[in-house]
C-alpha positions as CSV (number, residue, x, y, z in Angstrom):
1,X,-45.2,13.0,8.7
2,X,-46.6,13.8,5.2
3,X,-50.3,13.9,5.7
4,X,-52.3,15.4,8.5
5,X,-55.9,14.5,8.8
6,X,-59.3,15.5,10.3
7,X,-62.5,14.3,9.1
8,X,-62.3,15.7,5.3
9,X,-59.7,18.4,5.8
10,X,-56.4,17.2,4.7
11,X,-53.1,18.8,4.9
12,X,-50.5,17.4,3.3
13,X,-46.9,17.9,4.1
14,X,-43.3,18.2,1.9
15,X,-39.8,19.7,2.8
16,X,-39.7,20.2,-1.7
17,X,-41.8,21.7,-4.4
18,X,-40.9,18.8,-6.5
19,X,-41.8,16.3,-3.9
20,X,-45.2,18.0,-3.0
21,X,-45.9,17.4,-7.1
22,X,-44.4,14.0,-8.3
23,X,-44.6,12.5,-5.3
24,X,-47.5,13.8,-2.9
25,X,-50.2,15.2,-5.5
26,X,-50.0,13.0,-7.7
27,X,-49.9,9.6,-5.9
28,X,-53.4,11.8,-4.6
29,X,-55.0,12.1,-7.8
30,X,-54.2,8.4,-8.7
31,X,-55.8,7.4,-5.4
32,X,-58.5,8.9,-6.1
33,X,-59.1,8.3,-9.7
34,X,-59.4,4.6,-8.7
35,X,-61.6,5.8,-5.7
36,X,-63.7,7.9,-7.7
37,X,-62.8,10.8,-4.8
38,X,-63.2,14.4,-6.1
39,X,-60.9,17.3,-4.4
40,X,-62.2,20.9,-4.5
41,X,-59.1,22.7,-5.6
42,X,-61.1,25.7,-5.5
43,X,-60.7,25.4,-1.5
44,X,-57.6,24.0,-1.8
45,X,-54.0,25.6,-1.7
46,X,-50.0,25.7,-0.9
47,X,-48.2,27.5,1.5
48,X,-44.6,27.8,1.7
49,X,-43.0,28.2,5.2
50,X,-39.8,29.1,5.9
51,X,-36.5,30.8,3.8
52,X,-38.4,30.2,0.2
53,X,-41.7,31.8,1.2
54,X,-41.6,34.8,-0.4
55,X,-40.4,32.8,-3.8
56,X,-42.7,32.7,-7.0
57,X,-43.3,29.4,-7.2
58,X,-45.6,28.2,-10.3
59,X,-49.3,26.2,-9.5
60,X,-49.0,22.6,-8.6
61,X,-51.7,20.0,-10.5
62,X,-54.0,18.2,-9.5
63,X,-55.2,17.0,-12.3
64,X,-56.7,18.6,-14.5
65,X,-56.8,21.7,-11.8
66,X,-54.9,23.8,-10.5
67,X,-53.7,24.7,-6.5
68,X,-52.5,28.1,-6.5
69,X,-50.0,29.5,-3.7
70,X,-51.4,32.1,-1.3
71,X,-50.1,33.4,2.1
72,X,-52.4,32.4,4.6
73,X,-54.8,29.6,5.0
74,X,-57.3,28.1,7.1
75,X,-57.5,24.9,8.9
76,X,-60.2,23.7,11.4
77,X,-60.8,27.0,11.9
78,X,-57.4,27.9,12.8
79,X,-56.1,30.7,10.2
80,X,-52.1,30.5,9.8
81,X,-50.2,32.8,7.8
82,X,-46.9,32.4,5.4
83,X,-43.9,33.5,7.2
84,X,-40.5,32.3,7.8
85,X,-41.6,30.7,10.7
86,X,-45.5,29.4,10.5
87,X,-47.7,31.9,12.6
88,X,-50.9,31.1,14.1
89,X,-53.5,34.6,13.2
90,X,-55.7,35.0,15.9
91,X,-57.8,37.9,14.7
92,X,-60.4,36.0,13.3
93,X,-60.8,34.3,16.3
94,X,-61.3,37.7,18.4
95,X,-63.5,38.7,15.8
96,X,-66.1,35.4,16.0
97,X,-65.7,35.4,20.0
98,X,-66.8,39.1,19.8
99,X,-69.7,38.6,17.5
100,X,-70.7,35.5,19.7
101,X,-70.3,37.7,22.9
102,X,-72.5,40.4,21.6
103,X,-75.2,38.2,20.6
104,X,-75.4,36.6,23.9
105,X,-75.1,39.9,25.5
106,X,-77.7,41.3,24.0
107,X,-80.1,39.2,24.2
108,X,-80.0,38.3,27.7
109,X,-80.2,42.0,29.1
110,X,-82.6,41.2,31.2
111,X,-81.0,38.0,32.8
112,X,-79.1,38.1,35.9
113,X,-75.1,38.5,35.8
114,X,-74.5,34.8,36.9
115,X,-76.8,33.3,33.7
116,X,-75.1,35.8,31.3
117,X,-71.6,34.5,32.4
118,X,-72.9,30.7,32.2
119,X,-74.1,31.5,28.8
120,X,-70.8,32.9,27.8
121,X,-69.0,30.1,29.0
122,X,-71.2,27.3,27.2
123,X,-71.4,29.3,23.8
124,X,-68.9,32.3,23.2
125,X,-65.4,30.8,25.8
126,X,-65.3,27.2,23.6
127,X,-64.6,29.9,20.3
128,X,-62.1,31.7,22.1
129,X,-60.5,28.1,23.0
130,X,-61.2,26.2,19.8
131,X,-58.1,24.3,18.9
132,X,-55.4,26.4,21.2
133,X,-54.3,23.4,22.5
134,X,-53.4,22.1,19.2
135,X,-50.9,25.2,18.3
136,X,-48.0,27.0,19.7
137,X,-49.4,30.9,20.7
138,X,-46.9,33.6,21.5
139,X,-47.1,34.8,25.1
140,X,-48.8,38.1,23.7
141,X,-51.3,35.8,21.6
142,X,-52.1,34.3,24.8
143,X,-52.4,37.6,26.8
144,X,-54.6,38.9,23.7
145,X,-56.9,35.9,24.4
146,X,-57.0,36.3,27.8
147,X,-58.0,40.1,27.6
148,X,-60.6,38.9,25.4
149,X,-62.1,36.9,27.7
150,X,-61.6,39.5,30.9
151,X,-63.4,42.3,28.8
152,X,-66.3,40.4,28.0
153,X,-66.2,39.5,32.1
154,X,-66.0,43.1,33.2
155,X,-69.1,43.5,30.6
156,X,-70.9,41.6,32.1
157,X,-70.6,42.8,35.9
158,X,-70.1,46.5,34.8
159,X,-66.5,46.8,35.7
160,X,-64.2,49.4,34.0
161,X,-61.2,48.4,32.1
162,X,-58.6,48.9,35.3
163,X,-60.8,47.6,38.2
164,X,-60.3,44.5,39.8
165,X,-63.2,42.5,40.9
166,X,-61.3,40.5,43.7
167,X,-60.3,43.9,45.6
């Protein structure tokens, strides 16, 4: 598979650096030349996975920009980081579920437990979720997730960190 796509977002896949430019990037700037497409290379960048990843590698074109190298990147929301091995980050993920938690939680003080949960589950549980199905988490990524969720619970109904509600 050389190409994944969603909507506008576009990955697009080589096992070379010299594939990825004379064959991949550049059939995609002569597609769209004749389309009359423009790519924000800005927003755009490579990522090397695997034994070469920590090589210096020079800017691909995408004519007449440039697509720099970094080691991490974002897709659909999903950060994933440069290693040997491609690895999912789920820190910013925490991070947005936490902001969207607090919101919620703060503005519905005065609501009963039940409605604070609902609301949780309708607005701040689908960012803890978005696109886990998609990737492969560690088992600690998944218990990391899932303490997530269980704090935010035990906020709710004022239990303390080691208490078990079905005791």
């Amino acid at each position: 598979m050389g190409c994944i796509l969603y909507g506008d977002d576009i990955i697009i896949l080589s096992a070379s650096v010299r594939e990825l430019q004379n064959i991949m990037l550049d059939c995609v700037f002569e597609v769209s030349r004749d389309l009359h497409l423009t790519f924000n290379c800005a927003k755009s960048s490579c990522f090397a996975i695997g034994k070469g990843n920590k090589l210096t590698i020079f800017d691909m074109n995408l004519e007449p920009n440039r697509i720099q190298w970094c080691d991490s990147f974002k897709y659909l929301g999903v950060t994933f980081q440069a290693r040997p091995k491609l690895k999912v980050n789920i820190d910013v993920i925490k991070q947005t579920f936490f902001m969207a938690s607090n919101s919620v939680l703060g503005n519905s003080r005065s609501l009963d437990e039940l409605i604070q949960l609902q609301l949780l589950e309708s607005f701040c549980l689908p960012v803890l979720k978005y696109a886990m199905c998609s990737v492969k988490l560690t088992s600690s990524q998944s218990a990391e997730l899932n303490f997530c969720w269980n704090s935010v619970y035990r906020r709710v109904f004022n239990f303390r960190k080691y208490d078990c509600p079905c005791m």
